[in-house]
C-alpha positions as CSV (number, residue, x, y, z in Angstrom):
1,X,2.6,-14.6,-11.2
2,X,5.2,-12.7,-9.1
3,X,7.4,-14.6,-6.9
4,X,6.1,-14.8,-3.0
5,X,9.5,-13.2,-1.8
6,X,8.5,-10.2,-4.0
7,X,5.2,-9.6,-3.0
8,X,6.2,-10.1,0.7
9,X,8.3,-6.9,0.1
10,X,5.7,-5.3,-1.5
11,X,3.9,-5.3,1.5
12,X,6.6,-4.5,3.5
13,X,8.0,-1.7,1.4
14,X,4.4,-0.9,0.8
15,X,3.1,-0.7,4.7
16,X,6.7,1.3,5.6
17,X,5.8,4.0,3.0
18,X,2.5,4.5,4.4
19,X,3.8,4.9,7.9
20,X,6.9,6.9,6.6
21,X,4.8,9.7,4.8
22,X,1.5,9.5,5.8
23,X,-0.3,8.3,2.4
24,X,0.2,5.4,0.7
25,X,2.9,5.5,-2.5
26,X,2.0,5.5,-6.1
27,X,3.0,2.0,-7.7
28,X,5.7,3.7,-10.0
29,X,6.9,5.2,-6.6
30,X,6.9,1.4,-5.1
31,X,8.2,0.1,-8.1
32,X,11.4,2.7,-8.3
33,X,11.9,1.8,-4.0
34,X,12.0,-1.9,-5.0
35,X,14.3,-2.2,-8.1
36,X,11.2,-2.7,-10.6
37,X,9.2,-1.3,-13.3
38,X,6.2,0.7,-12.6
39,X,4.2,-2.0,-14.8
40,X,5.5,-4.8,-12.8
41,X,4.6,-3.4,-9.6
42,X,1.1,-2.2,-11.3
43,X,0.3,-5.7,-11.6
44,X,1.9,-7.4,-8.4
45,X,-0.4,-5.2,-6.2
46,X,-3.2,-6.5,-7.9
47,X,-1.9,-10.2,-7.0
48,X,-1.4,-8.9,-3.7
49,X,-4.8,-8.1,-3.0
50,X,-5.9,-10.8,-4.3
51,X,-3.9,-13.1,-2.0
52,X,-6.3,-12.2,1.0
53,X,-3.7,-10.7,3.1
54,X,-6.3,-8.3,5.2
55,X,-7.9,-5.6,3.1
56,X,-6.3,-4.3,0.6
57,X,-8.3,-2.3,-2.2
58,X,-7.7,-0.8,-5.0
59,X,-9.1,1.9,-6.7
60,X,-9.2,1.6,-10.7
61,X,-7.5,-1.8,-10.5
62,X,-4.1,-0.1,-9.4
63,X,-3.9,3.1,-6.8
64,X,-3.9,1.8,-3.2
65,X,-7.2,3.0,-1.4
66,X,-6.9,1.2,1.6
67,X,-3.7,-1.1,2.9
68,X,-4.8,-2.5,6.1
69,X,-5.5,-0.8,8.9
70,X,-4.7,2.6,6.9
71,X,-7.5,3.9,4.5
72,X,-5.5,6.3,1.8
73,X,-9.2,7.8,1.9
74,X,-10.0,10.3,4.4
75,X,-12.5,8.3,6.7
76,X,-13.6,9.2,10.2
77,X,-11.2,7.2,12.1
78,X,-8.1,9.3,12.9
79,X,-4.9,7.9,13.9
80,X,-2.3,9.7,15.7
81,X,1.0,8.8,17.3
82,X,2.7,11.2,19.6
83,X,-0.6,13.6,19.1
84,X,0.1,14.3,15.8
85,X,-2.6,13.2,12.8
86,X,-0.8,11.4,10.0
87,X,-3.2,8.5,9.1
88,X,-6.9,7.4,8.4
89,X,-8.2,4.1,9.6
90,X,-10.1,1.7,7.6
């Protein structure tokens, strides 16, 4: 089980991406931002999600679909800051 410190900045690092670029990151990506193997991070965002922490899926076991409120997806719930479309809501 990965230590609680690590998947707090999993989320962190995780949520930042998805604000930063617009989609979320690939776990490898995560993984290479936090210092870890892309395995390692593979797994610890499965043990994220399945903390509870608010909706989080995963599609296949490992790509982020949604990370709460964003949906990786394209859904019908835009989200725009400044007027400009970066995001899809859940």
């Amino acid at each position: 089980m990965a230590d609680p410190q690590f998947l707090a900045s999993l989320y962190h690092t995780t949520l930042s991406a998805i604000v930063r670029d617009g989609r979320a990151p690939h776990y490898a990506q995560l993984g290479n931002e936090l210092g870890v193997s892309p395995e390692e991070t593979r797994r610890a965002l499965g043990e994220l999600a399945a903390t509870g922490v608010p909706a989080i899926w995963l599609h296949e076991g490992d790509l982020i679909a949604s990370f709460a409120p964003f949906s990786n997806i394209p859904t019908h719930i835009d989200v725009s800051v400044d007027g400009a479309k970066r995001w899809y809501g859940q």
